[in-house]
N, C-alpha and C positions, 0 to 999 in steps of 0.2 A: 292676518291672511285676508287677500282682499276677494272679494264676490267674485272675481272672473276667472279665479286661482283654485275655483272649487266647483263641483258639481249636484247637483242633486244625487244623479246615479250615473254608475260607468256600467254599462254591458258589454261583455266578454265572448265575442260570438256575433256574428253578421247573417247569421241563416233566420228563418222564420219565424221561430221563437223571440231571437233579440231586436227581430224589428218592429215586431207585433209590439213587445216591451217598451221600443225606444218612440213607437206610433203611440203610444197611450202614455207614456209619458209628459212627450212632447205636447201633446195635445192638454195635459192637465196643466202645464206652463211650467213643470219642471225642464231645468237642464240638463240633460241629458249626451253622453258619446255613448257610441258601438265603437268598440275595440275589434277590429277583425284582423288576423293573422295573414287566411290566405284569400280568400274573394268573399265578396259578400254575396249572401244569397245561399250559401250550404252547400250541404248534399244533393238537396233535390234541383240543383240547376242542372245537372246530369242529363235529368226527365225530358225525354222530346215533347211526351204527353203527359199530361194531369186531366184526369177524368174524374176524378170524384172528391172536387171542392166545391162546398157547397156556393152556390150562385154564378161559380163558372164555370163554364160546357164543358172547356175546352180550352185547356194553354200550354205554352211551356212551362218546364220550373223556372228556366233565368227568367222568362217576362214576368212571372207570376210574381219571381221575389224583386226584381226590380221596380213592379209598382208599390212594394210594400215599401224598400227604401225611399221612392217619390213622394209618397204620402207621409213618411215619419220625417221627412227633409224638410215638406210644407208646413210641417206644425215648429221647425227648427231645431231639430233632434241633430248632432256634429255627428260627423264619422272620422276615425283614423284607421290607417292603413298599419299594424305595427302589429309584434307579437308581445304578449304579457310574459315577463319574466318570473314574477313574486305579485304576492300578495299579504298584504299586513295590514289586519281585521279587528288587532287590539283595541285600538283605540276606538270615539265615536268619528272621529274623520279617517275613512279609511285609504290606505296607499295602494297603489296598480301600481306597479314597475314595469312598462316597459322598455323595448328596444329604440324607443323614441322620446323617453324621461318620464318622470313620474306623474301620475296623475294622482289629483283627491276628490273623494266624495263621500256625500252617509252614508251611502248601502252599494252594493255589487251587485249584478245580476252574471250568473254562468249562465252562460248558455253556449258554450265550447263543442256541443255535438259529440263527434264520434273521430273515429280515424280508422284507415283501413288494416286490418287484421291478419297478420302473418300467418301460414298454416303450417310451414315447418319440411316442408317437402326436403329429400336431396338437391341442392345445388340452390336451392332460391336464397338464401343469403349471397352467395358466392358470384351470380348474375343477373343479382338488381341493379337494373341500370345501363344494363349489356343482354337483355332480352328479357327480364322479367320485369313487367311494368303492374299499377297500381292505378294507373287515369290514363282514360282512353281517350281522353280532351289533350291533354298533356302531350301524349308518346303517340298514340295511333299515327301521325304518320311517319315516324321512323320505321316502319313497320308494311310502308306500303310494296306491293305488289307477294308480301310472304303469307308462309301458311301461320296461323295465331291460335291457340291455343285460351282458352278462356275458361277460368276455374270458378265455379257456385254455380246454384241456383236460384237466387235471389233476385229482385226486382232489379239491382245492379248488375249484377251479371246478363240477364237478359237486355235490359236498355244498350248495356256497354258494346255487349256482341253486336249489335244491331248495327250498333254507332263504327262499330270497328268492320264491318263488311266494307266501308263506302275506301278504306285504304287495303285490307287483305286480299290474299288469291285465294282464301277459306278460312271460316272459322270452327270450331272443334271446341264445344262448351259438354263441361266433362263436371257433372252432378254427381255427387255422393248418394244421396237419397233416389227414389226411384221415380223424381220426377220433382217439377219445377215448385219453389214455394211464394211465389209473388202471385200478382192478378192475372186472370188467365188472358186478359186483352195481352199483357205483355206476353207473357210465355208461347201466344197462339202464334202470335207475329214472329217471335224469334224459332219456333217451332219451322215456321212453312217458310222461312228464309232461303230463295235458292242459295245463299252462299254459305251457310249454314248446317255444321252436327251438332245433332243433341245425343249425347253416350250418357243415363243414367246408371247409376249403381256402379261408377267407377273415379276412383281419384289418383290424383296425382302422384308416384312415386319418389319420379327422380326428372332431373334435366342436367343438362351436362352439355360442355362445350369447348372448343377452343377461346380466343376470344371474341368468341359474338355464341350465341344459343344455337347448338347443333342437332341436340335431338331430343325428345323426350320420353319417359316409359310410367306407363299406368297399367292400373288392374281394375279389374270385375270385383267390385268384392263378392257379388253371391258366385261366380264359379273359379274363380281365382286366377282365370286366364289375366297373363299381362301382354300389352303391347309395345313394342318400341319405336317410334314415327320420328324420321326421319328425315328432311324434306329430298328433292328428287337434285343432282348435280350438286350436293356440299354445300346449298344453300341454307341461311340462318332462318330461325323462325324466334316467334314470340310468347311469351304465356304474361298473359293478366290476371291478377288474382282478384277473384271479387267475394271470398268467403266470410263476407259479414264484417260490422265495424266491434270497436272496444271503444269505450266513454272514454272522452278525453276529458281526466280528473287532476291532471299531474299538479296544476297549481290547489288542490286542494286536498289531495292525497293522504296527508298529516295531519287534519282535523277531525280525524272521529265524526266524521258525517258523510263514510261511505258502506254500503249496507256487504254483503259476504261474497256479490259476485262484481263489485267495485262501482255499482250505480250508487247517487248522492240520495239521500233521502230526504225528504222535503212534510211539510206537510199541506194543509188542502188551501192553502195561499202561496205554496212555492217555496216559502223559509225553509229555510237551514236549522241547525242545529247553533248553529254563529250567529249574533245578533248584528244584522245587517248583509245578511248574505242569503241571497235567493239562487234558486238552480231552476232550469227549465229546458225545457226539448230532450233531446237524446243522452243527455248527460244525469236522467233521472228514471230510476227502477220503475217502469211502467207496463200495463199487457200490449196497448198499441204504441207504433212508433208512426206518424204520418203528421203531413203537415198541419191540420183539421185541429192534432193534437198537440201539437208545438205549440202553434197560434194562442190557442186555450191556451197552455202554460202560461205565456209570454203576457198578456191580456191579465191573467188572477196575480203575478208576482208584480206587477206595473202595477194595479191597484193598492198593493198590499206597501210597497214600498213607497208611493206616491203619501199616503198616509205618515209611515216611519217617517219619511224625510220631512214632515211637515210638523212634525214632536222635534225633529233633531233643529229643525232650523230654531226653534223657541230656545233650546235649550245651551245651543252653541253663540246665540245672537248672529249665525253668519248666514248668509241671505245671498245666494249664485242670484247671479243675471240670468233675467227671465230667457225664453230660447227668441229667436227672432223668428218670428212667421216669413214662409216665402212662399208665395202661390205656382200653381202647379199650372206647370203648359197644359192649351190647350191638345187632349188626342188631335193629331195628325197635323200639328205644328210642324217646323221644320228643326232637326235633330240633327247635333252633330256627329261626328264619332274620332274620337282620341285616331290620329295619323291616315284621316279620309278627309280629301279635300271636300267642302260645302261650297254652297254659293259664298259665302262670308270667306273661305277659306279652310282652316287646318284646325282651328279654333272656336268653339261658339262661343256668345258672349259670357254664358256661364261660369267657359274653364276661363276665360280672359280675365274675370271677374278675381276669380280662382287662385290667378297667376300675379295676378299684383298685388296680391296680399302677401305672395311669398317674395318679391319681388321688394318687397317694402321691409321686409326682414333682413334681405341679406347686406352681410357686411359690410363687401367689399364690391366691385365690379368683376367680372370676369370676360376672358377673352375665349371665345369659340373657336377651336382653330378646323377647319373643316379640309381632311385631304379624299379627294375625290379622283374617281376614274370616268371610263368612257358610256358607265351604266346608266340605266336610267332609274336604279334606283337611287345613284350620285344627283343627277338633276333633283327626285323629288327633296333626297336630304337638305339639297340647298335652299331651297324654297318651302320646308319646311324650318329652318334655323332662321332664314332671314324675316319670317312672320314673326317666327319667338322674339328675335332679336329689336324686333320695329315694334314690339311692346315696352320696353323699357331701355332706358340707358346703363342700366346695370349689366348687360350682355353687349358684346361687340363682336365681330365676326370679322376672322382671318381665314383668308381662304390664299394661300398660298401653290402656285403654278406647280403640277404635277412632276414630282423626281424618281430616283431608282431606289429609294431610300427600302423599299420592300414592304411597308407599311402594308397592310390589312387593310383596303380601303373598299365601300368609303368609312370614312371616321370623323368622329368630332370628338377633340380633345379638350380638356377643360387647362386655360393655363391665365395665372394672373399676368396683370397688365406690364408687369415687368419683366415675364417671359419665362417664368417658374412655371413648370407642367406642375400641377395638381395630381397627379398620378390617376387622374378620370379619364376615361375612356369609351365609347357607345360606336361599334361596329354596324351600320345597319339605320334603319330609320328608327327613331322610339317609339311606335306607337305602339296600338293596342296596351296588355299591361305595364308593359315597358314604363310607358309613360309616364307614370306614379314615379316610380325608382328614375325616372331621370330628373324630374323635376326636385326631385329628395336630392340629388346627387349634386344639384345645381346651390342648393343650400348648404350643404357639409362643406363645399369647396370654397364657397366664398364665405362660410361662418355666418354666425356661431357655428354652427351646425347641431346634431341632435347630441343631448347630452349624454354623456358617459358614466358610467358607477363607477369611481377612484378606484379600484382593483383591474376593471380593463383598460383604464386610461393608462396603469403604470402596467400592465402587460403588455400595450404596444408600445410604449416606450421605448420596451428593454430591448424591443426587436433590431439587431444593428445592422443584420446583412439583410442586402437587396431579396424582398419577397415581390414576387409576382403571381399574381391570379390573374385565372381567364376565366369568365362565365360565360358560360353555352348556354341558352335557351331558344325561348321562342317567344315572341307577341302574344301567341295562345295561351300560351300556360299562365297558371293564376296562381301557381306555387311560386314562382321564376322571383316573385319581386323581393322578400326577404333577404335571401341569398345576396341579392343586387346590390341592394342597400345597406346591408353590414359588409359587403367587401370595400366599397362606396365610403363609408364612414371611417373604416380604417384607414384607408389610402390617405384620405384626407387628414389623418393627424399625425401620420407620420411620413414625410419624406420619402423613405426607403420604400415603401410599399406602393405598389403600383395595381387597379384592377379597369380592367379592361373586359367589356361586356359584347358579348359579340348574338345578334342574331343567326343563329344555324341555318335559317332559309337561304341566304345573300353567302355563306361558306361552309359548301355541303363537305370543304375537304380536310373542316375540322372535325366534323362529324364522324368522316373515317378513321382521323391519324388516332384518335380517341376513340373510336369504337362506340360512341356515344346512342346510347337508345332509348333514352331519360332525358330529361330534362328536368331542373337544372344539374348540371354538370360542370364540378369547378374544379379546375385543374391549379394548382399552386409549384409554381418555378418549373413546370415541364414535368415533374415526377408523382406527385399525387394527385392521384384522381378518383375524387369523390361523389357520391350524386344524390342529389335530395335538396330539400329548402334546410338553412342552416342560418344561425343568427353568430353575432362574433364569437363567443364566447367556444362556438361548435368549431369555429373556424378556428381558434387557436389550439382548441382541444386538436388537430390535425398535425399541430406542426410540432406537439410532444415537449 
């Protein structure tokens, strides 16, 4: 096993906790990846405000975790974009399986956080996805001009209502308890919201609908009056639920190191009960949950493992490559942003930097094929493919005169140089998070591409008839990308399968024929339609 083949430590989780970890790592010259699933930065990039960390006044949650990943990047801490499927702690090198191949290192840090928490109402299984949402970054504007509906009272609930006025015609935030349990700055704001109810002592019954959310019915619990709301002309409405998280444990579930209400239990350096397995942030039995106390986690289990790994390197003789230092822009340099043109262009030298390293991996060359219309979001896509494209010789670009063909456009198809489609597809411009999953998309197609566990490899094999996916998302959402890139990776090793990625902004008139009010949203050969982030193995599970 060679040095670049292995890690000091893998962390499991991109919120506060894993960067703090991957920040103190990095910095002690261990090698170090953040494994993160769905965005990096957590839960609290939700936060408009953060008011009570210590030394700063005043930030958002995304700025606040975003400088925590600048600083754990400057000390040379990796990141990948993937989800962890397994874990295998047996041994002293231990294996990460994810959706992107296996990783090794000595020790593991969880820090997986939380997920949001079903409550069980009538009808909320049945129109998730079709009026009952869970991220109000995600769906809020599916949602725009109705009346919305907002379940908790929680620090999430009130930030989300808040966030969710700037698309509703009203919001209706419906507490159990007899009033709000977060900080009263939040609760005051969301309180004196002209667009804004606050109903305490009443929760959700039922909701119910044709295909889109028609109406809802709730009680009092202390006088047991119920109402049924309605919106006015057969209009749909929405409900978000934000009644608390449950620890995400599931990779660790079957170790005897989860205490009675399924928090991991650690001791006063963050270990596990496994040797070489640390947990931290929300994923551990604690009285406070806050960033202040993440940090601390992430901080004591990064000491403590920085140590372990420095017994395991003696004892394995294997020795990772130190991390590389990269310094940090100056504040108020100039910044790019993923699918916003700069002075420089579409690209900073960063992601350019970024792009030839994948560039330098793939197999083969591929051809672009770009069919465009008279928009102008056609113009930006072409002038954003021919930047990509005037990076490398590995990309070429066909832009062939507009037909009746009926094509989805604009589009850029991914097809080898002999004129075989790759069964890729990207409706829309990439940017935002897109981005990630196109440039992923651009490696599966030209190979190797990301590896496969031999039991999914011979599951798409077996597949003989024409499968087609469509994914519906959006640039915004930071769920969107998973879903992308296992539809993305399948296409690519089997012929027959086709996925086509389409932005809902550029065809609001898929969002109708689907009823789509979630994101992501994948529809497979016209008749199943499913919603949520999904990785392959979810996807095959679908097709029975």
């Amino acid at each position: 096993m060679e040095p670049e083949d292995i890690y000091d430590a893998i962390v499991i989780g991109g919120g506060p906790a894993g960067l703090t970890a991957a920040l103190y790592l990095a910095r002690a010259r261990c090698r170090v990846l953040v494994v993160e699933k769905d965005r990096f930065g957590g839960q609290i990039t939700i936060a408009t405000e953060v008011l009570n960390y210590p030394g700063v006044e005043r930030t958002g949650g995304a700025a606040l975790t975003k400088t925590m990943r600048r600083q754990a990047e400057s000390f040379g801490a990796e990141f990948l974009l993937a989800g962890v499927e397994s874990l295998n702690l047996r041994a002293n090198i231990k294996t990460v399986r994810t959706s992107r191949g296996s990783l090794r290192a000595f020790g593991v840090i969880l820090a997986t956080g939380s997920r949001p928490r079903m409550i069980g109402f009538t009808g909320e299984e049945a129109f998730r996805g079709r009026g009952v949402a869970y991220c109000a970054i995600c769906d809020g504007e599916f949602f725009t001009g109705l009346d919305i509906i907002v379940v908790g009272g929680g620090f999430a609930a009130a930030e989300e209502a808040i966030f969710l006025t700037r698309y509703a015609h009203h919001v209706t935030i419906l507490i159990r308890k007899n009033d709000f349990s977060c900080a009263a700055y939040v609760a005051d704001a969301a309180r004196s919201h002209k667009k804004i109810t606050v109903l305490v002592n009443t929760e959700l019954e039922e909701v119910g609908g044709d295909t889109a959310l028609r109406y809802a019915r709730w009680r009092n619990i202390k006088t047991g009056e119920t109402t049924s709301f309605r919106p006015p002309d057969g209009a749909s409405l929405g409900v978000f639920v934000f009644a608390g998280h449950e620890p995400a444990v599931d990779l660790v579930r079957d170790l005897g190191v989860l205490d009675d209400q399924g928090y991991v239990i650690t001791d006063g350096d963050q270990k596990t009960g496994v040797e070489g397995l640390y947990a931290v942030g929300d994923v551990c039995g604690k009285n406070l949950r806050q960033v202040v106390t993440a940090v601390g986690d992430g901080a004591k289990a990064a000491a403590a493992l920085e140590k372990y790994a420095r017994v395991m390197r003696e004892a394995t003789g294997l020795h990772p490559a130190p991390p590389l230092s990269r310094p940090q822009r100056e504040p108020g340099s100039r910044k790019g942003t993923k699918g916003k043109t700069t002075e420089a262009g579409f690209f900073t030298p960063e992601i350019r930097a970024q792009l030839g390293g994948l560039f330098e991996k793939m197999a083969r060359p591929l051809v672009l094929r770009l069919d465009l219309d008279e928009r102008p979001v056609s113009e930006e896509l072409r002038r954003f493919m021919e930047e990509l494209a005037g990076m490398t010789d590995k990309l070429r670009l066909d832009i062939p005169p507009p037909d009746s063909s009926g094509k989805d456009r604009p589009c850029t198809g991914f097809y080898l140089e002999d004129g075989t489609y790759r069964g890729i597809a990207f409706h829309g411009v990439p940017g935002g998070h897109e981005f990630n999953s196109f440039v992923v998309g651009l490696y599966n197609a030209a190979g190797p591409g990301q590896a496969l566990a031999p039991e999914v490899t011979e599951a798409l094999g077996a597949i003989r008839e024409p499968l087609s996916m469509k994914i519906l998302g959006s640039p915004a959402c930071t769920i969107c990308q998973e879903l992308v890139i296992a539809a993305q990776r399948m296409a690519a090793e089997n012929p027959r399968i086709t996925a086509e990625v389409y932005d809902l902004n550029h065809f609001p008139e898929l969002r109708e024929r689907y009823r789509v009010m979630s994101v992501p949203c994948l529809v497979i050969n016209d008749n199943i339609v499913s919603f949520g982030k999904k990785d392959i193995r979810e996807i095959l599970a679908l097709l029975g």
